[in-house]
VOGU-3710 file (C-alpha; in Angstrom, 3 decimals, decimal comma):
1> xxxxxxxxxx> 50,008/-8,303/-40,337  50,264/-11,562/-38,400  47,470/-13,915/-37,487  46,662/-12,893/-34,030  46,236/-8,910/-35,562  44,194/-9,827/-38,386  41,848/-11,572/-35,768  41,786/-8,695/-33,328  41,212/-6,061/-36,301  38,290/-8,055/-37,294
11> xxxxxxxxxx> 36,789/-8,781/-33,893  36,992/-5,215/-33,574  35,422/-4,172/-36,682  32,549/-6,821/-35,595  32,019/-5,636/-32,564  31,280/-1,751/-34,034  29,292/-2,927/-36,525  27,294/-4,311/-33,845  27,325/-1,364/-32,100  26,502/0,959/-35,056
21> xxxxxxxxxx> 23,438/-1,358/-35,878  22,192/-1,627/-32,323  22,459/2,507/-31,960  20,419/2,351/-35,239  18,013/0,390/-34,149  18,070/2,024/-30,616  17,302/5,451/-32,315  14,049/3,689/-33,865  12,902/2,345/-30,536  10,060/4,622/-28,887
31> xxxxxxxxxx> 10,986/6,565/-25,991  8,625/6,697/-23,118  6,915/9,725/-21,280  5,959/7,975/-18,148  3,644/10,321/-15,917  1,909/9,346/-12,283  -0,292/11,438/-10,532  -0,968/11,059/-6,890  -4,512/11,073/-5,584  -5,753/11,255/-9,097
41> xxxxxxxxxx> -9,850/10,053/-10,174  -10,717/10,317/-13,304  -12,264/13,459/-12,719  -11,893/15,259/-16,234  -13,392/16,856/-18,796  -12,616/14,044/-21,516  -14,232/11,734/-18,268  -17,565/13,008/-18,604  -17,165/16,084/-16,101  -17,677/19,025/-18,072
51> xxxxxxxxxx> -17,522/21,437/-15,209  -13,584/20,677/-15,417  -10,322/22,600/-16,661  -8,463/20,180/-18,078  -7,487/20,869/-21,814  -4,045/18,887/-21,590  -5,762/15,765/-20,214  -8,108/15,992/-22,990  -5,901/16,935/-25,825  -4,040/13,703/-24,215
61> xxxxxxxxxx> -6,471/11,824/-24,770  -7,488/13,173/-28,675  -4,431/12,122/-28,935  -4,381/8,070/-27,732  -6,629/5,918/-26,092  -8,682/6,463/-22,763  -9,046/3,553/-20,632  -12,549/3,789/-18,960  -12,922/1,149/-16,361  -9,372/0,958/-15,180
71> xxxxxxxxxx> -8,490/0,125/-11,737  -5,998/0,219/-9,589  -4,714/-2,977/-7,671  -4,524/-1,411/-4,069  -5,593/1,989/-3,052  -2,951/3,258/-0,925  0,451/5,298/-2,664  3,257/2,842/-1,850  1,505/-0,422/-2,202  -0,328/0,716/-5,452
81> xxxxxxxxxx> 2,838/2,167/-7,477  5,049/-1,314/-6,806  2,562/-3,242/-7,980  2,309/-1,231/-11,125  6,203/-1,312/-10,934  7,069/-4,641/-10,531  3,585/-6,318/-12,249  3,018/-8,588/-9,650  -0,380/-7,967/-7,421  -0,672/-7,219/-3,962
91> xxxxxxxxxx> -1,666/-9,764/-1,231  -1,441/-9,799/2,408  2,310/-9,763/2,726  3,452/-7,999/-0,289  2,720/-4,270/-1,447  0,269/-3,728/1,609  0,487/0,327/2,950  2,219/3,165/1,924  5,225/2,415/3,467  5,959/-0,182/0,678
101> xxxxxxxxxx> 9,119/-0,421/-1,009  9,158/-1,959/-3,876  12,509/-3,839/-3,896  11,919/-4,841/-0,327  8,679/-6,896/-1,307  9,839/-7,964/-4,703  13,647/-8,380/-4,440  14,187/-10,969/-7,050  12,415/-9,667/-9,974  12,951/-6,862/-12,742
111> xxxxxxxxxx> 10,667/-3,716/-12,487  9,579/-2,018/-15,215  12,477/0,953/-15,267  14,764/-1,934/-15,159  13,395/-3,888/-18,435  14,020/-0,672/-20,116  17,140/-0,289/-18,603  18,578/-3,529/-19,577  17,632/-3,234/-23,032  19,291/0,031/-23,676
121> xxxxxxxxxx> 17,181/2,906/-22,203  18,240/5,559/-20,517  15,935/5,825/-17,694  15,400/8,524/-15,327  12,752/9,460/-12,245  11,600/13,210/-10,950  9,209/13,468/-8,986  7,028/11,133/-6,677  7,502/7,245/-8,783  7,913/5,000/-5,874
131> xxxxxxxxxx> 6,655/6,403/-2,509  10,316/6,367/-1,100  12,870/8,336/-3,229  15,632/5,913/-2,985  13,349/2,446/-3,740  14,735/0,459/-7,161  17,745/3,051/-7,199  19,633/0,604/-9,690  16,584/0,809/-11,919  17,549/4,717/-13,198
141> xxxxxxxxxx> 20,691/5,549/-14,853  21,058/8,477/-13,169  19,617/9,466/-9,710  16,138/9,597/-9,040  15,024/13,474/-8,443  12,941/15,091/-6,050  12,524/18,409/-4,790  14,430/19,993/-2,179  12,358/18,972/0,897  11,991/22,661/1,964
151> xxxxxxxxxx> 10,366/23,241/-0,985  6,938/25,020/-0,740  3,658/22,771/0,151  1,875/26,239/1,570  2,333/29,759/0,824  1,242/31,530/3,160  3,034/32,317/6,446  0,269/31,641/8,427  -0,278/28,625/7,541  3,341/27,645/7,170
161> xxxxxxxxxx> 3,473/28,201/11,300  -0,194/25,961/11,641  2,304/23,602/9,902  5,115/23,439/12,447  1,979/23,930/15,177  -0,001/20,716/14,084  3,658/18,538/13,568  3,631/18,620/9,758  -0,097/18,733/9,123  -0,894/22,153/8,144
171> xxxxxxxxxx> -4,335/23,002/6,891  -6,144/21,060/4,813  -6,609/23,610/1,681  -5,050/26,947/0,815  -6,197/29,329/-1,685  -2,929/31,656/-2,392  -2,055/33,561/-4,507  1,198/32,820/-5,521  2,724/31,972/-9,247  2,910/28,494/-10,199
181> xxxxxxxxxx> 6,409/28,851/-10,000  7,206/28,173/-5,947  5,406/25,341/-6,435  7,041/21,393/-5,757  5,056/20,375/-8,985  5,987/22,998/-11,174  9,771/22,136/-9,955  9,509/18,474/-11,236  7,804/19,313/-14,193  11,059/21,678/-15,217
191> xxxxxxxxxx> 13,530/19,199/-14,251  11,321/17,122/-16,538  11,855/19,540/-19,085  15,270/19,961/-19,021  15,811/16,218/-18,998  13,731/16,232/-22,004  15,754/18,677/-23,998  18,976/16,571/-23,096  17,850/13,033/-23,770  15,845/14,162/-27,201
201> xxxxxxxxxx> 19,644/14,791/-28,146  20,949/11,513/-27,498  21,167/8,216/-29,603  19,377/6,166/-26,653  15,695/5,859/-26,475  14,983/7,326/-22,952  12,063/6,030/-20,355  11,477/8,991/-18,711  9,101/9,111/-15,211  7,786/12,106/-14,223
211> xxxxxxxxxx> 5,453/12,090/-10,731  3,612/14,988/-9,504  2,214/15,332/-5,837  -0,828/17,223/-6,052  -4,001/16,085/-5,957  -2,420/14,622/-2,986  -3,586/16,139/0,673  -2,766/19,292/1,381  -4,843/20,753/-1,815  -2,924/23,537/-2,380
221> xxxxxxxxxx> -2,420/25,469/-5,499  -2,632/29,040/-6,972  -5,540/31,533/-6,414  -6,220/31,195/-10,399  -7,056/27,682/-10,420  -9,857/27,585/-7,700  -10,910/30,335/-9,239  -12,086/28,039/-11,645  -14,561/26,366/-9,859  -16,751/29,510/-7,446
231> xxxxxxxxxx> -17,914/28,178/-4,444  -21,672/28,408/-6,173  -20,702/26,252/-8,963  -19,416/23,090/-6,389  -21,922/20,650/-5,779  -21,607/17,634/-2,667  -22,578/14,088/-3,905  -26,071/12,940/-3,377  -24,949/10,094/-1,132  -22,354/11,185/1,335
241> xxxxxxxxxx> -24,012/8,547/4,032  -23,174/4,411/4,447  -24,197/1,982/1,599  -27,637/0,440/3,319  -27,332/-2,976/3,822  -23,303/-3,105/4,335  -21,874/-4,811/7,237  -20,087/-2,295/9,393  -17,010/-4,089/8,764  -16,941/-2,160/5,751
251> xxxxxxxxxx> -16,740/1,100/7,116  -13,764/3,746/7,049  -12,628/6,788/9,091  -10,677/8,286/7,013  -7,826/8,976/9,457  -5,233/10,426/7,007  -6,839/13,701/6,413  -8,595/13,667/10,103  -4,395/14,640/11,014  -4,683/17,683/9,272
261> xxxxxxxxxx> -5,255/20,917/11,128  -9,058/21,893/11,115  -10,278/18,685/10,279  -12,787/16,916/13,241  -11,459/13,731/15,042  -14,454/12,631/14,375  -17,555/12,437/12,764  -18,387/14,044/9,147  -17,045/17,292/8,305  -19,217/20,611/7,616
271> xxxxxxxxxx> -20,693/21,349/4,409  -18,902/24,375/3,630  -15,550/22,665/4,330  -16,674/19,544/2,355  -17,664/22,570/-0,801  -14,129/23,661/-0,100  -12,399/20,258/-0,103  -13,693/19,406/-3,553  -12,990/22,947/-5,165  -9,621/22,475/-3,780
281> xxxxxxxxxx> -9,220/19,023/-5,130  -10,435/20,461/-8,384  -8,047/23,264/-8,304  -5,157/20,653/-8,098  -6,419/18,768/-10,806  -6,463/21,808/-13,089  -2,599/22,835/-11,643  -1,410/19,308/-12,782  -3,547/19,497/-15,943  -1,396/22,712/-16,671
291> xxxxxxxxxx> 2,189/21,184/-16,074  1,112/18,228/-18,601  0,417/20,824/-20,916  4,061/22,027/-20,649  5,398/18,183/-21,045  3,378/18,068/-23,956  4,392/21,252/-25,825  7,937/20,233/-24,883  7,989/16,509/-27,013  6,275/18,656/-29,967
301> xxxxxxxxxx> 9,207/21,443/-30,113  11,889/19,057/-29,755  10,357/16,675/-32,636  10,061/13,822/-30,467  6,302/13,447/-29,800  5,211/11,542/-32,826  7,782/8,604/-31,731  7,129/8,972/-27,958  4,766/6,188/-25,604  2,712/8,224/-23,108
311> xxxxxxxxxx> 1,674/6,692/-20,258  -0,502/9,053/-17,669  -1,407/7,358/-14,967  -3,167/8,093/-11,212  -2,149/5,832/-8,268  -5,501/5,015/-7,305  -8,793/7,308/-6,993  -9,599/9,431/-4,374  -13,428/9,805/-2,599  -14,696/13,240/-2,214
321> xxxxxxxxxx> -17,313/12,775/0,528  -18,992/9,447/-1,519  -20,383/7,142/1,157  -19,658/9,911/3,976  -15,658/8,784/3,258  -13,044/11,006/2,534  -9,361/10,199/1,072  -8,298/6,083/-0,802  -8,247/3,306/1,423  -11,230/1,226/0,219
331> xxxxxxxxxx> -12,526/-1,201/-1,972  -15,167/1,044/-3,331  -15,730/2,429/-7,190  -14,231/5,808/-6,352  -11,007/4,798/-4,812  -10,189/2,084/-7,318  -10,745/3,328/-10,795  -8,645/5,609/-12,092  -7,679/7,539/-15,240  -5,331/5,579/-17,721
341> xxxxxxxxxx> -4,228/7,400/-21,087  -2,123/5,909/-23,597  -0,371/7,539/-26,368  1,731/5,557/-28,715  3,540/5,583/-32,299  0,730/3,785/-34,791  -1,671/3,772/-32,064  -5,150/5,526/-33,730  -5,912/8,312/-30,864  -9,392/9,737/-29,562
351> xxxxxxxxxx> -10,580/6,362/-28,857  -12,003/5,380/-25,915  -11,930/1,478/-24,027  -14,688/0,249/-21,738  -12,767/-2,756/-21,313  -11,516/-3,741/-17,959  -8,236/-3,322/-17,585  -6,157/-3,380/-14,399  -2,383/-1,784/-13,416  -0,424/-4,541/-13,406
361> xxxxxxxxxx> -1,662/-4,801/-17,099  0,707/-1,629/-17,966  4,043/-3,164/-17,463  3,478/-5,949/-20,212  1,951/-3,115/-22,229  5,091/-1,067/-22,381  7,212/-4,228/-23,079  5,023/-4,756/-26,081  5,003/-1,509/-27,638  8,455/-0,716/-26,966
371> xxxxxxxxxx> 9,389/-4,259/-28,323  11,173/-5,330/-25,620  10,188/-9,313/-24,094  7,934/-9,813/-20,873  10,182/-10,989/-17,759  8,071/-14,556/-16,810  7,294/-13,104/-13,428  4,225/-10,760/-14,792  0,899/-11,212/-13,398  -1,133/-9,018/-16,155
381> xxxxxxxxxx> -2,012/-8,156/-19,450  -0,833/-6,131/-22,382  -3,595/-4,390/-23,487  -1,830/-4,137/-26,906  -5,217/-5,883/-28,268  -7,388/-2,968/-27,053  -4,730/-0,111/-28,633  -5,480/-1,850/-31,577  -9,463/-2,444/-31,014  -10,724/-0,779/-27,889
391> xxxxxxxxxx> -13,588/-3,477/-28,155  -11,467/-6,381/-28,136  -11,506/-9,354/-25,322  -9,640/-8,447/-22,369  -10,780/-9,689/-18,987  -13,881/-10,637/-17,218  -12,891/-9,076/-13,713  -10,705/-7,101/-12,156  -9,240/-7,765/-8,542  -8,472/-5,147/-5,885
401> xxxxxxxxxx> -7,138/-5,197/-2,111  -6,840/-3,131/0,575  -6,288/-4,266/4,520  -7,985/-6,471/5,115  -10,557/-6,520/2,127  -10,523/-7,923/-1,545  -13,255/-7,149/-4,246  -13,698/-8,308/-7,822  -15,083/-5,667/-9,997  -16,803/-7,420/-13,700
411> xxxxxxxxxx> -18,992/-5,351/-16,173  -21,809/-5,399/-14,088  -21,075/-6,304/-10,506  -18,909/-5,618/-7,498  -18,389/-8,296/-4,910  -16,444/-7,422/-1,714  -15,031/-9,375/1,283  -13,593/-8,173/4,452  -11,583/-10,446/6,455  -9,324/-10,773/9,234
421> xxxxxxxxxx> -5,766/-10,751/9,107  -5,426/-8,818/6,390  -7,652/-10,490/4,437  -6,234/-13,817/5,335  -8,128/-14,934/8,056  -12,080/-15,236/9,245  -14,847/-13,778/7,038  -16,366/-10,456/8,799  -18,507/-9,197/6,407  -19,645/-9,136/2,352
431> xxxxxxxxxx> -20,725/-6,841/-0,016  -22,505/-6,870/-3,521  -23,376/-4,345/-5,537  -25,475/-4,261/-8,906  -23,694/-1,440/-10,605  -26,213/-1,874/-13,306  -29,203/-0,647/-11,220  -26,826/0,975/-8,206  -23,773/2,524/-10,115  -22,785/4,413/-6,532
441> xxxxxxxxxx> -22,677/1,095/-4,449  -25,546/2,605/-2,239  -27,252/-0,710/-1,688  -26,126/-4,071/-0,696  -27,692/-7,085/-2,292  -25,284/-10,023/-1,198  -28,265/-10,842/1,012  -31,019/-10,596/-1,738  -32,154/-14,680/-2,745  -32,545/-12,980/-6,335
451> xxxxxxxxxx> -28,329/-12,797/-6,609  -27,430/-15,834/-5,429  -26,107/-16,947/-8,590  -23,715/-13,732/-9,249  -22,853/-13,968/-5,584  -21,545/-17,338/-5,615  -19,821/-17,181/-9,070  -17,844/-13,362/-7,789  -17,396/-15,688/-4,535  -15,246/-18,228/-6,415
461> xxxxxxxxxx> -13,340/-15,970/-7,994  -11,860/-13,971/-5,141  -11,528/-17,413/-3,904  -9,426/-18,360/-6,691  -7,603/-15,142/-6,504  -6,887/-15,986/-2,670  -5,461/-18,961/-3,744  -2,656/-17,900/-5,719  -1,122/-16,048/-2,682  -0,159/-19,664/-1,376
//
């Protein structure tokens, strides 16, 4: 064998002992069950809200740890999922509606699919990830997936024709009933499936993302889940009129559900439509519940759960009639937290974290548990200290954004600004709330001489915030 063979044998027998070790150690690597919900509050029984249905959220939780005070950077869909994606925070040019795309804003750095990607996942999307189908298309090795858009948002004929009537803004609720089956969610969740059963059979770890639509507006889903919640049993919340004290600078119409058919221009809705709105919200919440249940029985029959992250995520909160508001949009409590549950190999579950923790603090996460290295570029936090101990250090505030408005949420205060120019530009108003005494931001005390103190040191942090957009 001459020279040159001998070295080309040998390369070769290098290079697949490379290989062989790498698809070893690729086959020990976790694989990821990534899961967004649109529209989604923590509004579950594991959350404190026994009157809901939601046994998979809370076996999901049993399971890992519950994040209690996590929030959301931005309150709108678009904005809010590529700042999770790409772990960089919104500001006044970058991730601002729900129009966002992700790779538009953030050209030059790696998202989170892509990290995975790069390091040897096979990484696929069903479902609602990005707000735009085709956003970070190099991220996925195969073709993101979404359901035919003819698919069925309502069931009923009647309300299909309000649909074409109102120029794609149907009614705001239906109550059909239908089987789960012609539903959009219930399509992504068995694409989910079936990607499942394939990937569990191949030597890659897989990241696998899996969005569903509802809660989103229209709430509609089968008869049997708002049968769950009788018009009787559905209370409104106690304070469904404006924070006293607030500048009006701070107020919100609510426009995006005002374009649905039924809904008043103006002004508050009725009380039996609000009763309605928030046993239809609750009905959705169950419906998704029910399709994580299926996700989860799935990992345990193929033997992949017990070395599978779970990440289950909402893109922001939603307000159901709090403050007179309806719908995301805000700076407020309800439309910033969110639910955050995370499963993962070694990670002790039915914990629960009253740390605050923030969404750009999940990309660094998965990095870390998945053993893969943080790109520079991140802007948050692992929170691989609280798997560990849910009472370990983490942050002392949390930022959020929306228009033209910026708030820093600590443990016992909330401190909002609204501004001009999309929160650029001249001051127009401020807000303070002592969630200590005033957990439903009812009452403004930036004005009160007794929190001068906590005013001015929230004050220099959003101005330190603001500073980094420079």
């Amino acid at each position: 064998m001459t020279l040159q063979r001998r070295f080309s044998v040998t390369c070769l027998t290098l290079f697949s002992m490379l290989v062989l070790v790498a698809n070893v150690h690729a086959k020990e690597r976790p694989n990821v069950l990534f899961v967004g919900v649109d529209d989604l509050r923590p509004e579950f029984f594991c959350y404190g809200l026994e009157k809901m249905v939601t046994p998979s959220f809370d076996r999901l939780a049993q399971r890992g740890v519950k994040f209690d005070r996590a929030y959301c950077n931005i309150a709108v869909c678009g904005a809010s999922r590529a700042s999770l994606m790409k772990g960089l925070r919104p500001t006044p040019t970058r991730f601002t509606s729900y129009l966002t795309w992700a790779e538009k804003d953030a050209p030059d750095v790696p998202s989170l699919p892509m990290v995975f990607r790069q390091n040897g996942y096979h990484t696929a999307s069903n479902g609602k990830i990005y707000h735009h189908s085709k956003d970070d298309a190099a991220a996925w090795s195969q073709p993101a997936w979404h359901p035919n858009p003819s698919s069925i948002w309502w069931a009923l004929p009647e309300n299909r024709a309000l649909k074409s009537e109102s120029r794609g803004r149907g009614p705001v609720y239906e109550e059909a009933d239908q089987p789960d089956e012609i539903y959009p969610d219930h399509k992504i969740c068995d694409k989910t499936l079936a990607d499942l059963q394939l990937l569990a059979k191949q030597d890659k770890p897989f990241f696998l993302a899996c969005g569903f639509y509802r809660p989103h507006l229209p709430f509609v889903a089968p008869k049997k889940y708002w049968d769950l919640y009788p018009t009787d049993s559905v209370t409104l919340p106690d304070n469904m009129f404006f924070p006293h004290g607030l500048p009006s600078a701070f107020n919100y119409t609510w426009g995006e559900m005002r374009s649905y058919y039924g809904i008043p221009k103006k002004g508050p809705v009725s009380d039996e439509t609000a009763v309605q709105l928030i046993r239809g919200y609750y009905a959705c919440v169950s419906f998704i519940d029910a399709q994580v249940g299926r996700l989860l029985d799935e990992l345990e029959k193929l033997g992949v759960a017990d070395n599978t992250i779970i990440v289950l995520w909402g893109d922001h909160g939603w307000q159901l009639g709090e403050h007179g508001f309806w719908c995301k949009h805000t700076n407020f409590e309800v439309a910033s937290r969110t639910p955050l549950l995370v499963v993962a190999p070694g990670v002790e579950g039915g914990r629960v974290s009253r740390r605050l923790v923030e969404y750009i603090d999940i990309y660094p996460t998965l990095c870390d548990l998945a053993g893969l290295p943080q790109p520079a570029h991140l802007q948050g936090k692992s929170l691989s200290a609280l798997l560990a101990d849910v009472d370990a250090e983490h942050k002392e505030a949390v930022i959020t954004r929306h228009g033209g408005g910026d708030a820093v949420r600590t443990d016992g205060y909330r401190y909002m600004e609204m501004r001009t120019k999309k929160g650029a530009g001249q001051l127009r108003g401020v807000g303070l709330f002592d969630l200590d005494k005033d957990p439903d931001e009812n009452q403004n005390v930036a004005e009160d001489p007794t929190y001068e103190e906590v005013r001015e040191k929230l004050k220099g942090i959003l101005a330190a915030h603001r500073d980094t957009w420079r």
